[in-house]
C-alpha positions, 0 to 999 in steps of 0.5 A: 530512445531512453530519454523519449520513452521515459518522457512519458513517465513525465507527460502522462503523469502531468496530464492526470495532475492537471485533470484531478485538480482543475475543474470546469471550463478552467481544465479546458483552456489548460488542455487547449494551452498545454497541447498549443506548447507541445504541438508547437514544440513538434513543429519547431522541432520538424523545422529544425530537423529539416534544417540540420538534415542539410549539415549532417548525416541522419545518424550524427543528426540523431546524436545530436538531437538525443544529446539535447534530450539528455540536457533538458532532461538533467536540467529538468531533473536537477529543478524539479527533482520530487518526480524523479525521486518519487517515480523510484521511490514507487518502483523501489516500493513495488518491488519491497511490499505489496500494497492494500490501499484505504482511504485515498480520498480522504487527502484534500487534492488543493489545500495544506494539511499535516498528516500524522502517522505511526512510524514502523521502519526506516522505510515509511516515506516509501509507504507515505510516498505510494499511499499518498497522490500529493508531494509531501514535505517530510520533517527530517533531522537537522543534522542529516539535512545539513551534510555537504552533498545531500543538502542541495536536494533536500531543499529541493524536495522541501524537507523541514529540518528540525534539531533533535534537542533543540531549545525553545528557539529551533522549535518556534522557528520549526514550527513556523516552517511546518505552518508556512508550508501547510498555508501555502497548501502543502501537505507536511507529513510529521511521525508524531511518536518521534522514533521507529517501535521496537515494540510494535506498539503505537508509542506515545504521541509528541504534543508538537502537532498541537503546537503546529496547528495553533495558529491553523485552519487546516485538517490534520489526516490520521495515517496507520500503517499495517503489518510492518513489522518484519519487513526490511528497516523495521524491528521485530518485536523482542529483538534489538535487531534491525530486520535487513532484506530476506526472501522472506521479508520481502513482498509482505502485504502491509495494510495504509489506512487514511483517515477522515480529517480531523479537525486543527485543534484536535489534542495529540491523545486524540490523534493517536486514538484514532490511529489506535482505532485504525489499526484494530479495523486493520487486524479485523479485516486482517482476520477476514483474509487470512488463509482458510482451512481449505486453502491450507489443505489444497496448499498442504496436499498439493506440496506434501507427497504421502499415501491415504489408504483406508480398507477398500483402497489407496491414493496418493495425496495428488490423487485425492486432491483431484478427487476433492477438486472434482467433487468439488466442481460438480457441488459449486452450483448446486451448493453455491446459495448454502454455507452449512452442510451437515454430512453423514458419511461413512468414514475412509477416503469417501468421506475425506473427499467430501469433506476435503471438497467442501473445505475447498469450497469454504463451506462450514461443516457439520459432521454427524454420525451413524451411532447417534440417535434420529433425536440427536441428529435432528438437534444438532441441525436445529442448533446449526441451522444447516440447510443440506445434508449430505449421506448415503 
């Protein structure tokens, strides 16, 4: 049962593989082929079936035919380990982080290219594995690629050993490794810094790349991760610490930026640039969804248990958070086209309420009050373009 479920992890997978990169009539006759194999399959499977229900009992004859799932699956994993180890390394990530993707289209689906990302923790070949719809060879160190027990998997998933001070030698031969893959169009993924931050801060860019794509025609993509930093396998700033998995570092919302192409012959400087100006366009949509006033004050009010009381009455904090709320649900039509709202409100629970109300709403607010001037107020909405006043 175990082996014919996740079967589909498999199938379904290959099928939308298939429809993404093949087009046209071509995408047909594979179909047509591939459904031919699997009901071919089917058939002779029946047959077999039929044939063995004479030699043995319905429950040995299931054992058998589980027991024979379970080898073409070990021998499957063992060939082609890359979906298995990326179907965990998916599921290991949904479960670590929580994912803003950008830019998924900018990856070419056929042809080589060298991706080039900053590198925040231990953990983004999880990040890189997620973000990107593509197999993607990682540049590793040689010495971890070598050890006994590991190694056979790693030139199963086509990791490009490199030596961590080699000579002029290992980095032709690297090199040269990096260019074989891309020319057969694969996608390299390199961390062009060498090293994970400590400082949260994008270190400089190695000029490696430029020697990779010397002899190239193929696109460098630039990849930024954001808001890393305090996530498991990553360093905060200030501390020498690598931070391990807590509650609170786990199922933080980390930003993967994927940008435009850039051309073979573009210098490192100029790669790390355009990463830069990608994570200022990371914080600046950061800035956009982080928590408004109004959701602060529903989260406060709705967590926190103390008294509002003024001269004519007092409520507890649930009560006068229902009391904005609905105020808040009868105002949503009348004020949903209007931003600004000037108020004139005496003050106490009243006025908070309105005040609060609005908050939830996201509504900017000007206050006004009853010692100022007609003069004054009649200024102070010219200056803040509010559209409704609101008073009693």
């Amino acid at each position: 049962f175990g082996a014919s479920f996740f079967s589909g992890l498999y199938k379904v997978p290959l099928n939308g593989w298939i429809q993404q990169r093949v087009e046209g009539r071509k995408l047909g006759k594979i179909l047509a082929l591939l459904n031919m194999a699997i009901y071919s399959g089917v058939l002779i499977s029946a047959l077999v079936f039929q044939g063995l229900s004479f030699l043995l009992s319905p429950t040995h004859l299931l054992i058998v035919i589980a027991g024979l799932a379970w080898v073409i699956t070990l021998i499957t994993w063992a060939n082609i380990p890359e979906f298995l180890i990326r179907y965990m390394a998916v599921v290991f990530g949904k479960l670590v982080f929580r994912f803003k993707i950008r830019g998924a289209e900018n990856i070419p689906l056929n042809s080589g290219a060298l991706i080039v990302a900053n590198h925040c923790s231990y953990l983004d070949f999880i990040l890189m594995v997620v973000a990107v719809p593509r197999r993607v060879r990682f540049v590793m160190l040689k010495d971890v690629y070598d050890k006994r027990g590991i190694n056979w998997i790693l030139k199963k998933l086509n990791m490009i050993p490199i030596r961590a001070r080699g000579g002029g030698n290992d980095h032709d031969e690297f090199n040269e490794l990096v260019r074989t893959q891309i020319r057969e169009g694969h996608v390299v993924c390199i961390f062009a810094e060498g090293t994970v931050t400590r400082t949260g801060q994008l270190l400089e860019f190695k000029k490696g790349i430029e020697h990779i794509m010397q002899e190239l025609d193929a696109p460098i993509i630039p990849i930024h991760f954001g808001h890393v930093i305090g996530t498991p396998m990553s360093f905060e700033v200030g501390r020498s610490k690598m931070t391990f998995p807590t509650p609170s570092s786990l199922r933080k919302l980390v930003s993967i930026s994927i940008g435009k192409a850039l051309p073979s012959n573009s210098k490192a400087f100029t790669v790390r640039q355009r990463i830069k100006e990608m994570e200022a366009e990371s914080f600046a949509d950061s800035v956009e969804e982080t928590e408004t006033v109004g959701k602060y004050l529903f989260r406060s009010l709705r967590h926190n248990r103390f008294w509002i009381t003024d001269a004519y009455e007092s409520v507890t904090s649930a009560e006068f958070c229902l009391r904005a709320l609905a105020i808040a649900g009868k105002l949503a039509r009348p004020l949903s086209k209007v931003q600004t709202i000037a108020i004139l409100l005496p003050k106490g629970i009243e006025g908070m309420s309105m005040a609060t109300a609005l908050q939830f709403m996201g509504k900017t607010i000007v206050f006004l009050d009853r010692s100022q001037t007609v003069e004054e107020r009649h200024h102070i909405l010219q200056r803040s373009k509010a559209k409704v006043l609101i008073t009693t």
